[in-house]
C-alpha positions in Angstrom: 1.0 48.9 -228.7 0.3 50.1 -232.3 -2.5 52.2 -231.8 -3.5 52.7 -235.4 -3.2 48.3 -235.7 -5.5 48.5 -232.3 -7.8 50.7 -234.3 -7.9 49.2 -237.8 -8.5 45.7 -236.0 -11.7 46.9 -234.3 -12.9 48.6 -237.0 -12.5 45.4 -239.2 -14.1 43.7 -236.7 -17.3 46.0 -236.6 -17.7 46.2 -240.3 -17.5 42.0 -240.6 -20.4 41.7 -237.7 -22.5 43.8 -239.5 -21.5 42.2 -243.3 -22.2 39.0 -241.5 -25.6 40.0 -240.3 -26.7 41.6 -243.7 -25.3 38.1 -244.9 -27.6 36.2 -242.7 -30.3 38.2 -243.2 -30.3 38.2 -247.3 -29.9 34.2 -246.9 -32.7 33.7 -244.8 -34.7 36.3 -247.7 -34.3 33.9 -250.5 -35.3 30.9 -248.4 -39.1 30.1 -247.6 -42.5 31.1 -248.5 -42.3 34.7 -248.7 -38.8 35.1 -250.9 -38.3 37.1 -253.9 -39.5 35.0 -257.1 -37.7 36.0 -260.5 -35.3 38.5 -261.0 -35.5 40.1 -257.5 -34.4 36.6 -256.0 -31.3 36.6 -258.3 -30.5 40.0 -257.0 -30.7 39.0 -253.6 -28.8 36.0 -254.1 -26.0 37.9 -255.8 -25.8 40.4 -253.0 -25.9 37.5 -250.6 -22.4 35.9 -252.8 -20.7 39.2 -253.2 -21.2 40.4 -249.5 -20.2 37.3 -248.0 -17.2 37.5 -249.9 -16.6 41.3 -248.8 -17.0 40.1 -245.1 -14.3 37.6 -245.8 -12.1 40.0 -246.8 -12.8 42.4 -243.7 -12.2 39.2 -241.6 -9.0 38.4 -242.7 -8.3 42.5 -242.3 -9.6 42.0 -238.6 -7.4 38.6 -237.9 -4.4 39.8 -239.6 -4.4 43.1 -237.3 -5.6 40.9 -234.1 -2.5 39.5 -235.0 0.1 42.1 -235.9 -1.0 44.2 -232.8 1.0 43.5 -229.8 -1.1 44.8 -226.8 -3.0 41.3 -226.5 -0.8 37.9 -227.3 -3.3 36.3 -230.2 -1.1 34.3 -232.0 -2.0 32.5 -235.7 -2.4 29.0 -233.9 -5.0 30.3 -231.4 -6.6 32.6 -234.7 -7.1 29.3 -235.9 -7.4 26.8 -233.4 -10.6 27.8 -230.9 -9.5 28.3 -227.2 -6.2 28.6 -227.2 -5.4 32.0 -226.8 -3.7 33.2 -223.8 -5.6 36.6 -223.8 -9.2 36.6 -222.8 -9.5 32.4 -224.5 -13.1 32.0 -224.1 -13.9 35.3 -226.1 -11.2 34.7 -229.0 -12.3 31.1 -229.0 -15.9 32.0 -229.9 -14.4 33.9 -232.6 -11.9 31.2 -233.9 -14.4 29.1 -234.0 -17.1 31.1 -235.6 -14.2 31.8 -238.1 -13.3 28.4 -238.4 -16.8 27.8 -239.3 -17.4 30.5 -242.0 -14.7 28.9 -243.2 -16.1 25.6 -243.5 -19.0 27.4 -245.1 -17.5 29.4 -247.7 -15.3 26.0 -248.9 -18.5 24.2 -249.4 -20.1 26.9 -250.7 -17.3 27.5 -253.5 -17.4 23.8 -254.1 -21.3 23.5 -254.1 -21.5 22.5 -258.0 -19.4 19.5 -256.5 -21.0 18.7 -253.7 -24.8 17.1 -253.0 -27.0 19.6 -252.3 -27.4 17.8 -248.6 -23.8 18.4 -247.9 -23.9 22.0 -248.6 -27.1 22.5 -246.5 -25.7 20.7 -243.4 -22.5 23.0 -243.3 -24.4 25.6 -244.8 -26.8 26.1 -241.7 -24.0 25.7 -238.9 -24.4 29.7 -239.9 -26.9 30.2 -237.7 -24.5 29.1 -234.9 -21.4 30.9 -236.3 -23.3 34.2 -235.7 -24.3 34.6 -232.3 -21.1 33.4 -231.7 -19.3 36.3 -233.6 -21.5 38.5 -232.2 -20.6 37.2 -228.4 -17.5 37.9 -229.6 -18.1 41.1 -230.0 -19.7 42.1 -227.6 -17.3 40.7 -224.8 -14.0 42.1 -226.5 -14.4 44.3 -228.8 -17.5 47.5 -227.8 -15.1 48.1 -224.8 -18.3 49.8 -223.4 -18.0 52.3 -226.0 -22.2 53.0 -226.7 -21.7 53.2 -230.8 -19.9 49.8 -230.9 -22.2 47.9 -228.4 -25.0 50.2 -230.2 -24.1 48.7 -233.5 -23.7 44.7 -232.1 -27.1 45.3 -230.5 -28.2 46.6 -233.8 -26.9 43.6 -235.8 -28.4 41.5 -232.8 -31.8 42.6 -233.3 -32.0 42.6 -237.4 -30.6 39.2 -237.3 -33.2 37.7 -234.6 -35.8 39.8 -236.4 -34.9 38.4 -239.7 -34.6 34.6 -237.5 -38.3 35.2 -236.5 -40.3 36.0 -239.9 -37.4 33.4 -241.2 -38.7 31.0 -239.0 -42.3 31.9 -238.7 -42.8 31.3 -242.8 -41.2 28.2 -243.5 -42.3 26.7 -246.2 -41.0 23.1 -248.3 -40.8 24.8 -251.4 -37.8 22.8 -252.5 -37.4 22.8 -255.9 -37.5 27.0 -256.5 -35.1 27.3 -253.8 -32.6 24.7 -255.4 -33.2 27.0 -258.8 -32.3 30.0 -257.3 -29.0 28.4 -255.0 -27.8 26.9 -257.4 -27.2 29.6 -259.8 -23.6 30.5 -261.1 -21.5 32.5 -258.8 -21.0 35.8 -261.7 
């Protein structure tokens, strides 16, 4: 085992649960009644773009290592194809497929000029099932029982269903500001 590999992979993981929290949370702020209007909303969509992209590249960090490490068998078929690992396949299947699904999400989103604004949205949501499972993930394989990872999972658990809740509890069909604001220029 390549300690430093072991080390680098949880770490990668860690930083792209939280990126991907703060991710979910800024989307969910410029969607609904109460988000920023004007220049704020632009800010908060840019941070939304850029971190998303950051987490992507912690992700691939975080795979790569999961990879490259040889104390568990996780293999590039099973890093993409969900459930087929032969260590701990329920786990690394949640996490395969959440991957598989930011994918999915990123794609559309980079081709969302392309694409009707329906498409987008209906891959586009499927991130508020890629989360919990990223954050199962997490929790099952990679805190170890070790109280500052769990701590920080729990932490991103929280935000995000807080952020869910005043999401969710302010919904409003405010369509055409929304539209405005997503479909701004990726800068």
């Amino acid at each position: 085992m390549n300690e430093l590999l072991w080390y680098v992979s949880r770490a990668t993981g860690v930083v792209s649960i939280v990126l991907l929290t703060v991710v979910l949370v800024l989307g969910m702020v410029t969607s609904g009644r109460r988000s920023p209007h004007g220049e704020s909303a632009t800010v908060v969509v840019a941070l939304h773009r850029w971190l998303s992209l950051g987490m992507v590249v912690f992700m691939v960090g975080h795979i790569a290592t999961a990879i490259a490490e040889t104390y568990v068998s996780i293999d590039l078929v099973s890093a993409v194809l969900p459930f087929t690992s032969g260590y701990e396949p329920l786990w690394v299947g949640l996490g395969t497929l959440a991957v598989d699904i930011m994918l999915a999400v990123l794609v559309t989103s980079l081709l969302r000029h392309r694409l009707a604004e329906r498409t987008w949205r209906r891959v586009h949501v499927l991130s508020y099932a890629l989360w919990p499972m990223a954050l199962v993930h997490g929790l099952a394989l990679g805190t170890s029982g070790e109280p500052l990872l769990r701590g920080t999972t729990i932490a991103c658990a929280v935000a995000g269903l807080a952020a869910l809740t005043w999401r969710w509890s302010g919904t409003h069909h405010d369509r055409q500001r929304r539209l405005d604001v997503a479909t701004q220029e990726w800068s």
